[in-house]
SESE-521177 format. One record per atom (N, C-alpha, C, O, CB): x, y, z; residue number from 1; residue in one letter; atom name. Coordinates in nm, 3 decimals. Glycine has a CB too. Layout:
N
@px:X; py:Y; pz:Z; pos:NUM; code:A; site:CA
...
//
This chain:
60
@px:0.474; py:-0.794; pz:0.810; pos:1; code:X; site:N
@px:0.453; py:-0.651; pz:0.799; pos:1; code:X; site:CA
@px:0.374; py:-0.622; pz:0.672; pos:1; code:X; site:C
@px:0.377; py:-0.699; pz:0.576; pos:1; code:X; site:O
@px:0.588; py:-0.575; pz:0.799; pos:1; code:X; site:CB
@px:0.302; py:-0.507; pz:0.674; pos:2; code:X; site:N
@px:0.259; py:-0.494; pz:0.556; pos:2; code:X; site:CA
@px:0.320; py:-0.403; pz:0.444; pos:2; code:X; site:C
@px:0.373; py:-0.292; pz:0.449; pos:2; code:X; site:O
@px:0.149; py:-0.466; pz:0.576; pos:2; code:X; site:CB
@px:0.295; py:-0.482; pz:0.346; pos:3; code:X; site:N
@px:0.368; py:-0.405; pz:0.248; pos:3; code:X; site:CA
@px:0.385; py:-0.446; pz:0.117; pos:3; code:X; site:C
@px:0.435; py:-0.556; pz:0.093; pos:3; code:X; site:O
@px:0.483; py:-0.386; pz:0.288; pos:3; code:X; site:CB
@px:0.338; py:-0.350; pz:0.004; pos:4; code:X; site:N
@px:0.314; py:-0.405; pz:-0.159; pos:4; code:X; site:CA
@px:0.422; py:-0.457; pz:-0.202; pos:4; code:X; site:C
@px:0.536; py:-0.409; pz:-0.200; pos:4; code:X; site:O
@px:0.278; py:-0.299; pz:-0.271; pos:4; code:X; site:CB
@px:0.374; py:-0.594; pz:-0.258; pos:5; code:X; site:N
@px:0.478; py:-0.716; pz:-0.325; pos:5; code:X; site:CA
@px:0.532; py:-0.685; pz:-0.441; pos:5; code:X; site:C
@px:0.596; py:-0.769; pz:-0.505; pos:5; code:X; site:O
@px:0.413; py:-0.850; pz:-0.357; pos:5; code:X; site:CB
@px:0.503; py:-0.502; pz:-0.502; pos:6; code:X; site:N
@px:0.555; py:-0.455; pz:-0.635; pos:6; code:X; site:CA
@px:0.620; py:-0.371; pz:-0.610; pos:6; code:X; site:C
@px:0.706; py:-0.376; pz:-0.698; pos:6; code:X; site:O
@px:0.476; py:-0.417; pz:-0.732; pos:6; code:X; site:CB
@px:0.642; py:-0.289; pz:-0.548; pos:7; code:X; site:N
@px:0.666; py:-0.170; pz:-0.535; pos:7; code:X; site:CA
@px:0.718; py:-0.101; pz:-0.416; pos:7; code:X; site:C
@px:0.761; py:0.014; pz:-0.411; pos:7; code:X; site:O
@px:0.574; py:-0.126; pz:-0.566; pos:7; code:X; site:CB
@px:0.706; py:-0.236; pz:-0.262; pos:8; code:X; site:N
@px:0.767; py:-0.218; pz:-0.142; pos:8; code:X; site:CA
@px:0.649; py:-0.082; pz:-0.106; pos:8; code:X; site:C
@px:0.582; py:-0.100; pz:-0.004; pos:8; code:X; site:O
@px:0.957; py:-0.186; pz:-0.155; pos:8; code:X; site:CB
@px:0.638; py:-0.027; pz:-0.139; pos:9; code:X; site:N
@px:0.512; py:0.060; pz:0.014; pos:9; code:X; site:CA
@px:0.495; py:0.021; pz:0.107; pos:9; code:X; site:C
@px:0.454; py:-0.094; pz:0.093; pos:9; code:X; site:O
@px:0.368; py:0.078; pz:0.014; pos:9; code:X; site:CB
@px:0.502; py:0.054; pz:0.231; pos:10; code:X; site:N
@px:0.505; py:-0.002; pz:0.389; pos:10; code:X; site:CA
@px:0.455; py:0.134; pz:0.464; pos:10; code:X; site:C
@px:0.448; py:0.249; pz:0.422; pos:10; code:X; site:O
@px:0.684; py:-0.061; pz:0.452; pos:10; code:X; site:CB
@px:0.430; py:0.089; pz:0.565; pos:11; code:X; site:N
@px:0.397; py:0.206; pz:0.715; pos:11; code:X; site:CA
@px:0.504; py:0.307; pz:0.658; pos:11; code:X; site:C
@px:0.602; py:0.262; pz:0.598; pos:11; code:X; site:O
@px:0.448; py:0.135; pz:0.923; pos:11; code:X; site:CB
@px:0.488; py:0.429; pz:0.674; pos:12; code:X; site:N
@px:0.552; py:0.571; pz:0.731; pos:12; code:X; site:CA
@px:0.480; py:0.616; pz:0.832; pos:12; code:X; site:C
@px:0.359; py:0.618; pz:0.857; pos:12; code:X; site:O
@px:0.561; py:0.689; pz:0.633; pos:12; code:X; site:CB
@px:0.614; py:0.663; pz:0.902; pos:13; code:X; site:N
@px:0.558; py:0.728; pz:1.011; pos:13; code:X; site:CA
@px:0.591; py:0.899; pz:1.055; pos:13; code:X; site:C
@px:0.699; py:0.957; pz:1.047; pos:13; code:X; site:O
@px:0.599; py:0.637; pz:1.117; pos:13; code:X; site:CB
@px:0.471; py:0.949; pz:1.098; pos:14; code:X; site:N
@px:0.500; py:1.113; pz:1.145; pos:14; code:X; site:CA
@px:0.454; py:1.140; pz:1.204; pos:14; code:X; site:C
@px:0.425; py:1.050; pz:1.283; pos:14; code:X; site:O
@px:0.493; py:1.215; pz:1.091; pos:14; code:X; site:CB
@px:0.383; py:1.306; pz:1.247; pos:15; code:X; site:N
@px:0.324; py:1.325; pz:1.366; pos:15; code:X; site:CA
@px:0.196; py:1.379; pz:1.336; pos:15; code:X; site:C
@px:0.169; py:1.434; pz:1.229; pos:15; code:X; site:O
@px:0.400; py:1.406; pz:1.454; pos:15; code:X; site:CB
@px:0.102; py:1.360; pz:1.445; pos:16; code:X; site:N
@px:-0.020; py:1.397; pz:1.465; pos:16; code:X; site:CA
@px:-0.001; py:1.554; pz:1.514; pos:16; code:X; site:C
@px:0.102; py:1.545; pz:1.581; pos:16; code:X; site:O
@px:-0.093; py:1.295; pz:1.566; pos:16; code:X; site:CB
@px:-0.042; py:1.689; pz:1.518; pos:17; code:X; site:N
@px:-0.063; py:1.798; pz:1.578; pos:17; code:X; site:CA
@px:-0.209; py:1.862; pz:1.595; pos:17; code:X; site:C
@px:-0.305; py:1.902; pz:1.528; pos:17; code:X; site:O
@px:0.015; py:1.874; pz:1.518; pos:17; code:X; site:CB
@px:-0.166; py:1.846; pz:1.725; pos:18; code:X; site:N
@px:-0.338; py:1.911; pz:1.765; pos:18; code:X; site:CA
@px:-0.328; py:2.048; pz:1.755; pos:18; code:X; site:C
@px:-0.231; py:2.098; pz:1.699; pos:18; code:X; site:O
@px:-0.405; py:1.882; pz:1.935; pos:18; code:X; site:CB
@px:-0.413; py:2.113; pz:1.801; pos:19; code:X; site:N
@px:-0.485; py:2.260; pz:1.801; pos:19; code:X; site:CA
@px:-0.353; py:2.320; pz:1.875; pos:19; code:X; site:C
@px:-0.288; py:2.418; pz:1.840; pos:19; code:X; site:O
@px:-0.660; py:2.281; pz:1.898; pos:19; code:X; site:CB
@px:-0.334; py:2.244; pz:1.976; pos:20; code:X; site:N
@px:-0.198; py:2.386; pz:2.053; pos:20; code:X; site:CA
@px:-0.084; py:2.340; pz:2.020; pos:20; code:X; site:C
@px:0.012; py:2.369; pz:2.092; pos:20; code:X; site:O
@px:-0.175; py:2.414; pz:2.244; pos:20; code:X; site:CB
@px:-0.064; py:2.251; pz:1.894; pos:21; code:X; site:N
@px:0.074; py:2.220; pz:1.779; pos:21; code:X; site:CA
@px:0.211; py:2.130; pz:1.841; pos:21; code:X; site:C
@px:0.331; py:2.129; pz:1.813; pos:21; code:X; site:O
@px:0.150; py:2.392; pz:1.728; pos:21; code:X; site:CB
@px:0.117; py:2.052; pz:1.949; pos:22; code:X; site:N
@px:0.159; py:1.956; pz:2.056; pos:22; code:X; site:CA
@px:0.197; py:1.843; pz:1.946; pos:22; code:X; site:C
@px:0.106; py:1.834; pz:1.863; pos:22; code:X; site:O
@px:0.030; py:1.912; pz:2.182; pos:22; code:X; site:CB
@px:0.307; py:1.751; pz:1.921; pos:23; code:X; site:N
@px:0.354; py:1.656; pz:1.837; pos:23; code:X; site:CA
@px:0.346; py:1.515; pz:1.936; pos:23; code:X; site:C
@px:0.406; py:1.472; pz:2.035; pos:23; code:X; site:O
@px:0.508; py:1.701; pz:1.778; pos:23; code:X; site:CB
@px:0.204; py:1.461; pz:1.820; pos:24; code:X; site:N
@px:0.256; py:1.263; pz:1.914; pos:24; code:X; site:CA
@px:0.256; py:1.208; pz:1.750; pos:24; code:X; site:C
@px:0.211; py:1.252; pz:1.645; pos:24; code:X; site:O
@px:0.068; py:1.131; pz:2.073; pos:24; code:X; site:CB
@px:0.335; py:1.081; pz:1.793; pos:25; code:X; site:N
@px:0.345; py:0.982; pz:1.691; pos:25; code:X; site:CA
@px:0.220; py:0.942; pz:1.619; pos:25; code:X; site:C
@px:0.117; py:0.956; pz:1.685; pos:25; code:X; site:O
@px:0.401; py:0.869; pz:1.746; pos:25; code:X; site:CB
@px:0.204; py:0.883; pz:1.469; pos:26; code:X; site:N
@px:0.095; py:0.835; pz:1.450; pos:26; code:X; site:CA
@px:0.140; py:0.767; pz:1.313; pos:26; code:X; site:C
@px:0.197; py:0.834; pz:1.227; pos:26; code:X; site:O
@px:-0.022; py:0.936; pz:1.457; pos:26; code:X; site:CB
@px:0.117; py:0.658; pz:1.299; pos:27; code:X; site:N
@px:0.154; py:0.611; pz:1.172; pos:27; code:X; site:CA
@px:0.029; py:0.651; pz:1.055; pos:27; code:X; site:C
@px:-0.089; py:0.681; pz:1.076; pos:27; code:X; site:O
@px:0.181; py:0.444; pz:1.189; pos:27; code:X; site:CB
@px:0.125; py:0.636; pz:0.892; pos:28; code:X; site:N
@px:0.066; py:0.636; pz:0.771; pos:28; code:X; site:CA
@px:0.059; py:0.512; pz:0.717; pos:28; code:X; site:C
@px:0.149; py:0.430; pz:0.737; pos:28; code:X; site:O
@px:0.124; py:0.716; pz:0.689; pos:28; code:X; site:CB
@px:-0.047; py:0.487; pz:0.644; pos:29; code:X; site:N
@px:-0.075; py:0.341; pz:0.620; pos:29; code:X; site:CA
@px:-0.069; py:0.332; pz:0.451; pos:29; code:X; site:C
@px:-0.138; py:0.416; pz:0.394; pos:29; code:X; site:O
@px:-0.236; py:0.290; pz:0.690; pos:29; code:X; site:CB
@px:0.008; py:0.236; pz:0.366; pos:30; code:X; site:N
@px:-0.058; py:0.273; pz:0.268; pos:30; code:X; site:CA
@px:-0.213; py:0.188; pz:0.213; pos:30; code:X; site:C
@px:-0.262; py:0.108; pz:0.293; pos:30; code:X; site:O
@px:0.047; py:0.272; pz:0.176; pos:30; code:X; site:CB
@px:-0.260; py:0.202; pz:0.121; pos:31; code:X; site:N
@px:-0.391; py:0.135; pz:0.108; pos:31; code:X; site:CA
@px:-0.384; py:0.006; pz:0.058; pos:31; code:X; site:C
@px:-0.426; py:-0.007; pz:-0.057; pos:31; code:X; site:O
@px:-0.478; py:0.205; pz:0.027; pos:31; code:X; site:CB
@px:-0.334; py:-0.110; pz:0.126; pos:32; code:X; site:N
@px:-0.299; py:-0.211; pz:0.040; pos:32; code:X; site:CA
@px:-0.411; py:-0.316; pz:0.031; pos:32; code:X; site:C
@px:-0.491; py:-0.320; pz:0.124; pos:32; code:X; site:O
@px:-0.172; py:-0.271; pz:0.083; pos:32; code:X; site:CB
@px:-0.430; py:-0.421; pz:-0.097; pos:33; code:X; site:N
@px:-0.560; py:-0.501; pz:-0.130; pos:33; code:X; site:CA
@px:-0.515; py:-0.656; pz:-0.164; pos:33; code:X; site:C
@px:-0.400; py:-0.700; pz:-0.178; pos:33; code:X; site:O
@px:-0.643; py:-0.428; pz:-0.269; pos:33; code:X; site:CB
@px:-0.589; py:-0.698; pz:-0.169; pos:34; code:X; site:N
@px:-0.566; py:-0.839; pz:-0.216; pos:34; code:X; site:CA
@px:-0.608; py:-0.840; pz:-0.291; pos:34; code:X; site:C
@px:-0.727; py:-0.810; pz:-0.290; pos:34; code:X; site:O
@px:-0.591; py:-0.941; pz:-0.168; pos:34; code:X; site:CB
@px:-0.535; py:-0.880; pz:-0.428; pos:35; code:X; site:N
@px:-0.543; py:-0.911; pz:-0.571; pos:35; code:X; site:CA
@px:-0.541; py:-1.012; pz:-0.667; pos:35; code:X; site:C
@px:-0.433; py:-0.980; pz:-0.716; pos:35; code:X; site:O
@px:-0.482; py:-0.868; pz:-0.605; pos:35; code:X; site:CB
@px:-0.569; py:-1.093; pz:-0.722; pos:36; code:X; site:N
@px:-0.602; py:-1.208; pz:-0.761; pos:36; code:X; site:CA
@px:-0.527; py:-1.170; pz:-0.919; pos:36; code:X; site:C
@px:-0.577; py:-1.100; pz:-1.006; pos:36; code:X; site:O
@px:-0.775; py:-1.246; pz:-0.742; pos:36; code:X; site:CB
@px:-0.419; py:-1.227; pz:-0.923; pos:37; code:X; site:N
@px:-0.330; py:-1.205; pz:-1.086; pos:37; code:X; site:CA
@px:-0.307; py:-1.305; pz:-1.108; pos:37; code:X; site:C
@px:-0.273; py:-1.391; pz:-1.026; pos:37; code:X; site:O
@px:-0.194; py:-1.128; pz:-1.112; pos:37; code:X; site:CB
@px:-0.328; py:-1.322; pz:-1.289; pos:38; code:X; site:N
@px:-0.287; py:-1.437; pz:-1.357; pos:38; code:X; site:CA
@px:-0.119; py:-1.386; pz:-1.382; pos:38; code:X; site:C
@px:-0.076; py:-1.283; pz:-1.434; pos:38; code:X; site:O
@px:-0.392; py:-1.469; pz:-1.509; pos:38; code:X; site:CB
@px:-0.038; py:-1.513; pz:-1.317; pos:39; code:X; site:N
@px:0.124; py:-1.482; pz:-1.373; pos:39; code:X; site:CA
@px:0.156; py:-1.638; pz:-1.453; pos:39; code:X; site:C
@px:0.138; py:-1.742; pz:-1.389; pos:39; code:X; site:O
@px:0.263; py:-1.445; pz:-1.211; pos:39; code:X; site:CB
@px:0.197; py:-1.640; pz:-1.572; pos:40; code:X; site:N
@px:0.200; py:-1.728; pz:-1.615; pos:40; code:X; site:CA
@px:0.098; py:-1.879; pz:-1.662; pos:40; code:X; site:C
@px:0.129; py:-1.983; pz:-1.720; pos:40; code:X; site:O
@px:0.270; py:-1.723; pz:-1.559; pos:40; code:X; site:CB
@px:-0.014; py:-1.836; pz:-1.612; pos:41; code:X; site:N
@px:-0.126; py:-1.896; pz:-1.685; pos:41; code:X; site:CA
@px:-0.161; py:-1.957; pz:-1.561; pos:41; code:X; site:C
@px:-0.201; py:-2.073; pz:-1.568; pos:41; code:X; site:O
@px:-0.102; py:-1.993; pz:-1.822; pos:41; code:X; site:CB
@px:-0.151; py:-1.884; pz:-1.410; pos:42; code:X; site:N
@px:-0.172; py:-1.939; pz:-1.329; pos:42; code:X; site:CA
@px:-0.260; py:-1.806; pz:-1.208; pos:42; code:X; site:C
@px:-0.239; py:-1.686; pz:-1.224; pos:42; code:X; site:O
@px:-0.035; py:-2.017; pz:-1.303; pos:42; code:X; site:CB
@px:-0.338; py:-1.851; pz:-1.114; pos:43; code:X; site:N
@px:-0.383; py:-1.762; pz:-1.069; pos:43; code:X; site:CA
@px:-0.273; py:-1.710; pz:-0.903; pos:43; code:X; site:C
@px:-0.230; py:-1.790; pz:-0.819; pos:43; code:X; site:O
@px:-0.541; py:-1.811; pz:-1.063; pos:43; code:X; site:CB
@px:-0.260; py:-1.603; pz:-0.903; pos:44; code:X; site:N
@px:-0.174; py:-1.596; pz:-0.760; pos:44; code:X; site:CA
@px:-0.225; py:-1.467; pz:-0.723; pos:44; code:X; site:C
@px:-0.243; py:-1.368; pz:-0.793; pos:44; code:X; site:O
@px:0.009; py:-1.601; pz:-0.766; pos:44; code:X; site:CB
@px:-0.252; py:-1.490; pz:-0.557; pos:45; code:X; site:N
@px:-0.270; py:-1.410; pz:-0.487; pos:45; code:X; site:CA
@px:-0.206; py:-1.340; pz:-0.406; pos:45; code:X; site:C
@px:-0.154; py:-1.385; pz:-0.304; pos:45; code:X; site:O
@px:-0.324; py:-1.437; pz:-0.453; pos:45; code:X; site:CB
@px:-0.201; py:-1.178; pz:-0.456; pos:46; code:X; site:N
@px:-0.105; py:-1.040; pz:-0.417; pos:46; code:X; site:CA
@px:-0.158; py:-0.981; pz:-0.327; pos:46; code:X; site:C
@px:-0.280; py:-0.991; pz:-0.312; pos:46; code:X; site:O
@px:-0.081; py:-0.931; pz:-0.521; pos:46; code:X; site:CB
@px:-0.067; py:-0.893; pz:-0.230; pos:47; code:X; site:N
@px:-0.090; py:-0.767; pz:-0.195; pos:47; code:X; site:CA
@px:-0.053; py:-0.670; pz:-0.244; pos:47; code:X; site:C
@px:0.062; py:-0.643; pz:-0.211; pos:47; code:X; site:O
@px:-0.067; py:-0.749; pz:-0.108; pos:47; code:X; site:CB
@px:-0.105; py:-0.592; pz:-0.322; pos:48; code:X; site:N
@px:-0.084; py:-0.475; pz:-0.361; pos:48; code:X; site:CA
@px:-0.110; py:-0.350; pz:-0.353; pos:48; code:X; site:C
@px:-0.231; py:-0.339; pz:-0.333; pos:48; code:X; site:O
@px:-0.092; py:-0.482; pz:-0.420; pos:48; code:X; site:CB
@px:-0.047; py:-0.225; pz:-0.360; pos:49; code:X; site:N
@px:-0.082; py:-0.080; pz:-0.298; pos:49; code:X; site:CA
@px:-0.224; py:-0.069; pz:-0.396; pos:49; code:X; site:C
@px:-0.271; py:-0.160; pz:-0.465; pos:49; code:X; site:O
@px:0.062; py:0.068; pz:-0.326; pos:49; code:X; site:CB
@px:-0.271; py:0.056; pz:-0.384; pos:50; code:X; site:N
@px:-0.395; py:0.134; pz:-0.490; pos:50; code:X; site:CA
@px:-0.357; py:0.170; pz:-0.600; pos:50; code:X; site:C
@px:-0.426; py:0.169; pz:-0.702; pos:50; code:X; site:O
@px:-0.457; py:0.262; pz:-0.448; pos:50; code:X; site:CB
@px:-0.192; py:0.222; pz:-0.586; pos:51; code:X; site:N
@px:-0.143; py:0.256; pz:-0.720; pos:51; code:X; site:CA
@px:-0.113; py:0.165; pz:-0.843; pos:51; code:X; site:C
@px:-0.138; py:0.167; pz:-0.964; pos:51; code:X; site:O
@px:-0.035; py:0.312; pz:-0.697; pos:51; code:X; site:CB
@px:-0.038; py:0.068; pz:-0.739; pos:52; code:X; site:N
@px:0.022; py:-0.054; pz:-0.838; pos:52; code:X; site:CA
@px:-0.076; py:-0.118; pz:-0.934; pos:52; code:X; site:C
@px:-0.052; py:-0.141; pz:-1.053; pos:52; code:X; site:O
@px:0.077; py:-0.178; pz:-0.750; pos:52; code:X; site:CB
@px:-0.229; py:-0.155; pz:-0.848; pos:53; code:X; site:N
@px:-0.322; py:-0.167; pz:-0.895; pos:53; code:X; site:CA
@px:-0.391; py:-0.120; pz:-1.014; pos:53; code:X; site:C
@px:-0.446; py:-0.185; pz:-1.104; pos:53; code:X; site:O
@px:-0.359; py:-0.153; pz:-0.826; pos:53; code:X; site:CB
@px:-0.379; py:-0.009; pz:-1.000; pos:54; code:X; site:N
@px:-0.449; py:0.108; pz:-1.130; pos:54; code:X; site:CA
@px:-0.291; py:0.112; pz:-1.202; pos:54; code:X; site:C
@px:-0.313; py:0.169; pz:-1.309; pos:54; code:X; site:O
@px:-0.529; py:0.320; pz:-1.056; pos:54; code:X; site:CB
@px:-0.210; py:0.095; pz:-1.198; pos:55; code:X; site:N
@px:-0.099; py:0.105; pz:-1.306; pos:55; code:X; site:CA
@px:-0.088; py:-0.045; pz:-1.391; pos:55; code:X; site:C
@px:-0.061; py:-0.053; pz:-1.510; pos:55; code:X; site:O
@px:0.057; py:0.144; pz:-1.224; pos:55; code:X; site:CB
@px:-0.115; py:-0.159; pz:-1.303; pos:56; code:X; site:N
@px:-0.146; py:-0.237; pz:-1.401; pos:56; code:X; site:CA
@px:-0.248; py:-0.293; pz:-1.454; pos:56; code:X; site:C
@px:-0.230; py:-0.381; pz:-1.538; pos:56; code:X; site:O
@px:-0.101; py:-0.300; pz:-1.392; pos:56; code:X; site:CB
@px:-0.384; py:-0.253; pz:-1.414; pos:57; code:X; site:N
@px:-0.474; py:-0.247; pz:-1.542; pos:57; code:X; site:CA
@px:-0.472; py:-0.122; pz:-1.648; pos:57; code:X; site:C
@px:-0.543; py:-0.110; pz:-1.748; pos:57; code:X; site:O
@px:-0.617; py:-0.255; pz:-1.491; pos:57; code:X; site:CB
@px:-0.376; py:-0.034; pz:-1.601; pos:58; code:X; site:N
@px:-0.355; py:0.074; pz:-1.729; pos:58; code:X; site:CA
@px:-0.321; py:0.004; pz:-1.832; pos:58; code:X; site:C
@px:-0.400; py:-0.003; pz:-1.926; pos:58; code:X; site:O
@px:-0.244; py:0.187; pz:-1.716; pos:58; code:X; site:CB
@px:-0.166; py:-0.080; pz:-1.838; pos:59; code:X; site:N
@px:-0.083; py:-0.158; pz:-1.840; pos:59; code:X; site:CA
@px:-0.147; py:-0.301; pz:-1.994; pos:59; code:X; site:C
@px:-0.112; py:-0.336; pz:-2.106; pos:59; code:X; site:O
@px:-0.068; py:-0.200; pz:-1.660; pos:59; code:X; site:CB
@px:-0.253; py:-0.332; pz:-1.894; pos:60; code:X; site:N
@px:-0.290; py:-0.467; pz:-1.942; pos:60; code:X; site:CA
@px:-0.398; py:-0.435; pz:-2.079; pos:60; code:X; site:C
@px:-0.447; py:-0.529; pz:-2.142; pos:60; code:X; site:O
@px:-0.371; py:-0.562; pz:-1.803; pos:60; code:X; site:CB
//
């Protein structure tokens, strides 16, 4: 499934409404990336949301 290895973000789900306010399912995605982090003097490859991302190069 998908979902950030920091912070858990995954699918939500809600509804789509058209013009005559008719409800179908439609999932929310969050924006997740593959990230290339040094942990311990080593290189490892993440999935991470957009946020997590920009919070830890704030961070660094």
């Amino acid at each position: 499934m998908a979902k950030c290895e920091r912070c858990g973000k995954q699918t939500t789900f809600g509804h789509s409404r058209s013009f005559s306010q008719r409800a179908t399912n439609r999932p929310f995605h969050p924006n997740l990336q593959k990230v290339t982090l040094f942990e311990n003097g080593r290189k490892v490859k993440v999935v991470l949301c957009a946020r997590c991302i920009r919070t830890l190069s704030k961070t660094k």
